[in-house]
Legacy VTK file of the C-alpha trace (Angstrom):
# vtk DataFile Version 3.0
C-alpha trace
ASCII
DATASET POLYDATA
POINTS 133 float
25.527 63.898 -4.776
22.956 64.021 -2.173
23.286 61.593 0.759
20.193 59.646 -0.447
20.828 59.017 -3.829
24.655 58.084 -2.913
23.040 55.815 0.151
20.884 53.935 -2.848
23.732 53.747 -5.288
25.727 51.978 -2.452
22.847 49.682 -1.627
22.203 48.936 -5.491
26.295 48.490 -6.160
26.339 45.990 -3.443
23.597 43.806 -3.714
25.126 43.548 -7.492
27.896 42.621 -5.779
26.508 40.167 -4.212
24.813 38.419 -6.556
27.429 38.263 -9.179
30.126 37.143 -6.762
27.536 34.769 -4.819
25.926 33.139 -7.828
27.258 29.799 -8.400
25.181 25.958 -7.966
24.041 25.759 -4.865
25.233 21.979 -3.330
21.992 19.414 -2.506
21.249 18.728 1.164
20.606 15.529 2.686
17.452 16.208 4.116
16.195 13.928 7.569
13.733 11.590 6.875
13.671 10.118 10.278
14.409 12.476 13.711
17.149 13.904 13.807
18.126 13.202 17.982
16.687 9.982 18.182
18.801 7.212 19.531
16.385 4.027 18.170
14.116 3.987 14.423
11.198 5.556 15.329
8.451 4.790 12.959
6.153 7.577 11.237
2.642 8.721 12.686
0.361 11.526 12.452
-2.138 12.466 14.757
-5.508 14.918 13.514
-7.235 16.327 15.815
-10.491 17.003 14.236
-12.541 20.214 15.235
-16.423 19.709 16.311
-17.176 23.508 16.724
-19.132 25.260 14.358
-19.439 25.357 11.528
-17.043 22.059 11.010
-19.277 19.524 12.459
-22.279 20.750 10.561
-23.262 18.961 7.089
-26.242 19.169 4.909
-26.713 15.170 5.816
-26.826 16.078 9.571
-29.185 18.708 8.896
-32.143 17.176 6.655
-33.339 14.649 4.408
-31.409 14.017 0.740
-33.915 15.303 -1.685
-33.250 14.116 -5.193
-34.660 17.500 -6.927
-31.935 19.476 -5.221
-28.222 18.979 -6.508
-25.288 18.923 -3.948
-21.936 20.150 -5.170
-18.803 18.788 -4.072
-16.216 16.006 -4.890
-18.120 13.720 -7.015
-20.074 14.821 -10.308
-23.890 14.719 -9.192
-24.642 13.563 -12.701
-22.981 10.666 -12.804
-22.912 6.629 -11.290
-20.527 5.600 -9.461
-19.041 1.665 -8.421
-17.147 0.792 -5.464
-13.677 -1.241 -5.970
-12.787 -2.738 -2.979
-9.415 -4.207 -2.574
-9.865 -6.861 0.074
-5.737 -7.406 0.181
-4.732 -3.421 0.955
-8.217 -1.736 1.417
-7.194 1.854 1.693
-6.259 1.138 -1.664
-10.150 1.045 -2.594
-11.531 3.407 -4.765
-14.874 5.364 -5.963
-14.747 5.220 -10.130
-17.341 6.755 -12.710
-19.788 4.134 -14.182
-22.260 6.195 -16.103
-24.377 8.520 -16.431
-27.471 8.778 -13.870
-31.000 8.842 -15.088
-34.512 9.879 -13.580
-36.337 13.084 -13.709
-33.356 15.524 -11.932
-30.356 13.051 -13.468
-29.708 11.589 -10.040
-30.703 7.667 -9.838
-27.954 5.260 -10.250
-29.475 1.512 -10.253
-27.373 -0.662 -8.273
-24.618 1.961 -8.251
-23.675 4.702 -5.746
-25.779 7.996 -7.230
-22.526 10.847 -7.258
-25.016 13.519 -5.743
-25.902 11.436 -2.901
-22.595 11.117 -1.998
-22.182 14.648 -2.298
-24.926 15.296 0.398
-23.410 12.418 2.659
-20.927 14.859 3.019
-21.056 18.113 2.086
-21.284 21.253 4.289
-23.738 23.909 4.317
-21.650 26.420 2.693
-21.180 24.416 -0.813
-25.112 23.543 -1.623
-26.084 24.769 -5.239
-27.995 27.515 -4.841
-31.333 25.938 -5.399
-31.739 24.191 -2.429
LINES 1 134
133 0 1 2 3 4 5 6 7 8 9 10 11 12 13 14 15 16 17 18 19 20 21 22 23 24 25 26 27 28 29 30 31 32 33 34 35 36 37 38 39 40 41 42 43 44 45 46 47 48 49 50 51 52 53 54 55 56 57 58 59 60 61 62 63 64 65 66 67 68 69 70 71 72 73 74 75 76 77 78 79 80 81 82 83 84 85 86 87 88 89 90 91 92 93 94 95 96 97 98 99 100 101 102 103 104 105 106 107 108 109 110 111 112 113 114 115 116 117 118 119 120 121 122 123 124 125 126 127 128 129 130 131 132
């Protein structure tokens, strides 16, 4: 047998081996939820630091008007209105919901409600514009 093909047959016979001999239920871990060295409770935080290089600081709403015949992609469906629920007790819970459909000539006016395109241009960046505009 060449010294190749024995080397592989080696490598193949142990790793085999290994996993027949090693394969078993692998025991859960306690995982920290807290730091591991501290001496006191040291409550959660998270600090962003957020970039204002381009092209990060750049949106379509720092850059011109909101025109209603163009349609801005992004989060929200530019098609539809949307309300604003606003709880007062835990306010990050508040939350953006789907009221209807918009109407007017391009499907973007919402009456009273929050028009989903518009918020799309509030703050969308250059790079996810429809193509038409």
């Amino acid at each position: 047998m060449k010294p190749m093909k024995r080397l592989r047959v080696i490598c193949l016979a142990l790793a085999a081996a290994t996993l027949l001999l090693g394969a078993g239920p692998v025991p859960a871990v306690t995982l920290a939820d807290q730091p591991v060295f501290a001496s006191a409770d040291v409550p959660g935080n998270l600090a962003l630091t957020l970039s204002v290089e381009y092209p990060t600081a750049i949106s379509v709403a720092n850059l011109g008007n909101y025109a209603d015949s163009s349609t801005y992609l992004g989060y929200f469906d530019p098609l539809k209105c949307y309300t604003y629920t606003l709880n007062t007790t835990t306010p990050a819970s508040s939350y953006f919901q789907p009221a209807g459909l918009a109407s007017g000539t391009n499907s973007h006016s919402c009456s009273g409600k929050w028009s989903g395109n518009f918020m799309n241009w509030a703050r969308c960046r250059p790079s996810t514009r429809s193509a038409g505009h």
